[in-house]
Residue frames relative to the residue before (quaternion, step in Angstrom):
aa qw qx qy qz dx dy dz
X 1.0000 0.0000 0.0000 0.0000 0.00 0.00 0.00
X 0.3350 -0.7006 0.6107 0.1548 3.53 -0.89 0.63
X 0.3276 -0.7037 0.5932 0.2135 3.26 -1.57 0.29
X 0.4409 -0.6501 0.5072 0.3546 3.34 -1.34 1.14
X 0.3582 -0.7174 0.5843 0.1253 3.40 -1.32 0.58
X 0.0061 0.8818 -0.4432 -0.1610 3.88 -0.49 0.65
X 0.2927 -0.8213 0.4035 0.2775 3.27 -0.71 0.79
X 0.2136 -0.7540 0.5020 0.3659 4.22 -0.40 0.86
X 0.4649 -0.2978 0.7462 0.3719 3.11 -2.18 0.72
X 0.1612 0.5984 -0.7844 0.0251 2.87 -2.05 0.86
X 0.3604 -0.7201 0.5693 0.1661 3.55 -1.48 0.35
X 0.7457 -0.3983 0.2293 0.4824 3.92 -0.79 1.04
X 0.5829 0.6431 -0.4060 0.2860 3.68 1.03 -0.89
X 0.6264 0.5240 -0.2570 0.5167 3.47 1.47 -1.83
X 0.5189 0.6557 -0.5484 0.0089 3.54 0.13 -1.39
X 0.6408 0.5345 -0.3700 0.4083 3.88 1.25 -0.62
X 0.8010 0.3256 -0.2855 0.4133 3.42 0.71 -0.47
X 0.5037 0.5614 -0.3485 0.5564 3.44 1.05 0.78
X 0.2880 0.6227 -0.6361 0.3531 4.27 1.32 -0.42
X 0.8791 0.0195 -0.1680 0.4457 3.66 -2.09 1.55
X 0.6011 0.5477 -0.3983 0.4244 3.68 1.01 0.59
X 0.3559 -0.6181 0.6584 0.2403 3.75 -1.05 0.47
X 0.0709 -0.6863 0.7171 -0.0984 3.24 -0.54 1.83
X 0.4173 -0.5091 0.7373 0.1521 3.64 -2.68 0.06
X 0.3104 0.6601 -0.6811 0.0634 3.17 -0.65 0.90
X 0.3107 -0.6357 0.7048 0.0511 3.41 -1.80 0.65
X 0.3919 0.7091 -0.5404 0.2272 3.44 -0.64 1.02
X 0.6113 -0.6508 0.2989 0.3369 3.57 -1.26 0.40
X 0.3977 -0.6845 0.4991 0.3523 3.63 -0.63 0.50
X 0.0882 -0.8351 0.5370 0.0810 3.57 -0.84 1.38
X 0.6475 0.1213 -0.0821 0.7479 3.65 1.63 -0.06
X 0.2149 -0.5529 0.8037 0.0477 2.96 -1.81 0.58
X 0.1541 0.6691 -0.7220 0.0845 4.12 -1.07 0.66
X 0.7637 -0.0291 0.0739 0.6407 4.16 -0.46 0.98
X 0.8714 -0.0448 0.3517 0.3392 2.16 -1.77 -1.89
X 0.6574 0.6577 -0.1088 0.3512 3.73 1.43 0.26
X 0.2404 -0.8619 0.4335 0.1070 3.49 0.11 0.82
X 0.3090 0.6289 -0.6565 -0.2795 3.54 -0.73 -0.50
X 0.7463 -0.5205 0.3994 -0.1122 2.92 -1.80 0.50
X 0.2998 0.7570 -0.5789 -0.0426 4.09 -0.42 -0.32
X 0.2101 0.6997 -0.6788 0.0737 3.31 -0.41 1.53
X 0.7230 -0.3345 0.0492 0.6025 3.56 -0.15 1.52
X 0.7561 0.0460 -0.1724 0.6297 4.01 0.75 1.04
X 0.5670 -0.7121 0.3588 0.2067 3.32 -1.18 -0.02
X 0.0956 -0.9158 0.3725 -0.1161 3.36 0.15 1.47
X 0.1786 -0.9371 0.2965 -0.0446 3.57 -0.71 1.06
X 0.2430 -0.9134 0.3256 -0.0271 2.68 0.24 2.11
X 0.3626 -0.7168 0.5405 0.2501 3.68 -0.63 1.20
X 0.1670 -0.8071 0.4829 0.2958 4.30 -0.03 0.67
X 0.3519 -0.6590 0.6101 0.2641 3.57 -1.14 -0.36
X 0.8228 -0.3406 0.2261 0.3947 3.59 -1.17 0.62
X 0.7945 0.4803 -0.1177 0.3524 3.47 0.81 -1.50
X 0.3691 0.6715 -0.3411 0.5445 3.28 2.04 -0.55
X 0.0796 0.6071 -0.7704 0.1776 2.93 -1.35 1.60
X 0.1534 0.8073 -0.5677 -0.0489 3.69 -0.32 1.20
X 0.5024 -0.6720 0.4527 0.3017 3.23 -1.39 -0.64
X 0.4875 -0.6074 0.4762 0.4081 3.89 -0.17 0.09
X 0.7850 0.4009 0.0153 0.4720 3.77 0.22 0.05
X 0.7876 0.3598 -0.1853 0.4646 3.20 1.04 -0.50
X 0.5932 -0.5209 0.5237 0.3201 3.15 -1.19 0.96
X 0.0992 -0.6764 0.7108 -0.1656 3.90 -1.11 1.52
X 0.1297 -0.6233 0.7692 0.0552 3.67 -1.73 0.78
X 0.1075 0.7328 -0.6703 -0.0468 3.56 -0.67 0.70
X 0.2214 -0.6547 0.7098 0.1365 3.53 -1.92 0.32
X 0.1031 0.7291 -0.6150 0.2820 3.16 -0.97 1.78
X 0.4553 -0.5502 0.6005 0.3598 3.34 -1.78 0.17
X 0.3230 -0.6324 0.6805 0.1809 3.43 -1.45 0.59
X 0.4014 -0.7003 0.5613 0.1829 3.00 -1.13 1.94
X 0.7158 -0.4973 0.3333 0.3596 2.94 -1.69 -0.23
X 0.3025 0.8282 -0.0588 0.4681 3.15 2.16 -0.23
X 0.1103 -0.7855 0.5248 0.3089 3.15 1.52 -1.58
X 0.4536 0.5925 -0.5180 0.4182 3.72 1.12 0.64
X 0.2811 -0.7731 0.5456 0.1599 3.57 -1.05 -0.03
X 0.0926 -0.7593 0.6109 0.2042 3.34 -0.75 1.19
X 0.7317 -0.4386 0.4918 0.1743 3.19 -1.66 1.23
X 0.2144 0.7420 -0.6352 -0.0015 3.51 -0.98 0.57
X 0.6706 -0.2181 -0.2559 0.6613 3.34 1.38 0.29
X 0.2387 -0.6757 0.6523 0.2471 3.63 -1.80 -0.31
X 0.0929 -0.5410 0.8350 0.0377 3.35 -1.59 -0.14
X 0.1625 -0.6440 0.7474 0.0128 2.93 -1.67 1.47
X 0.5118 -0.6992 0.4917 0.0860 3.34 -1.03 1.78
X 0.4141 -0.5533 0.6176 0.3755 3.73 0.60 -1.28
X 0.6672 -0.4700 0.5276 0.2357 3.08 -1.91 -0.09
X 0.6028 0.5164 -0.3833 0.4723 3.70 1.08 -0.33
X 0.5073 0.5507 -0.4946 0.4412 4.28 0.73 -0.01
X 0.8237 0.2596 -0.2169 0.4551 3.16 -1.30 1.07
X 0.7828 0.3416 -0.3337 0.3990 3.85 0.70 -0.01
């Protein structure tokens, strides 16, 4: 039997206590640069993306990732939410 594994929603606050963990966060995309994201999930958080990442400037975005030691996150998947999250 395997165990179920869960992944926590956290916000920029946690990102330290989560370093080599597969964290949830949900926050708005405030820059796009390449292969780079930044974030506002109650602070500002930086999300390494992966190939399949297609975000938006503006739009509300959930990614799943490992938190570097850095406190950046690399991306292992995303989902772009839209502009309707949060109002």
């Amino acid at each position: 039997m395997s165990e179920q594994l869960s992944t926590p929603r956290i916000t920029a606050a946690y990102l330290d206590n989560f370093v080599g963990k597969v964290v949830m966060l949900v926050g708005k995309v405030t820059q796009l640069r390449g292969e780079q994201a930044t974030l506002d999930s109650e602070g500002t958080v930086t999300v390494l993306l992966n190939r399949d990442a297609h975000l938006t400037n503006g739009n509300a975005v959930q990614v799943i990732g490992k938190v570097n030691p850095d406190l950046s996150i690399k991306v292992l998947t995303s989902r772009d939410l839209g502009t309707g999250v949060g109002n």
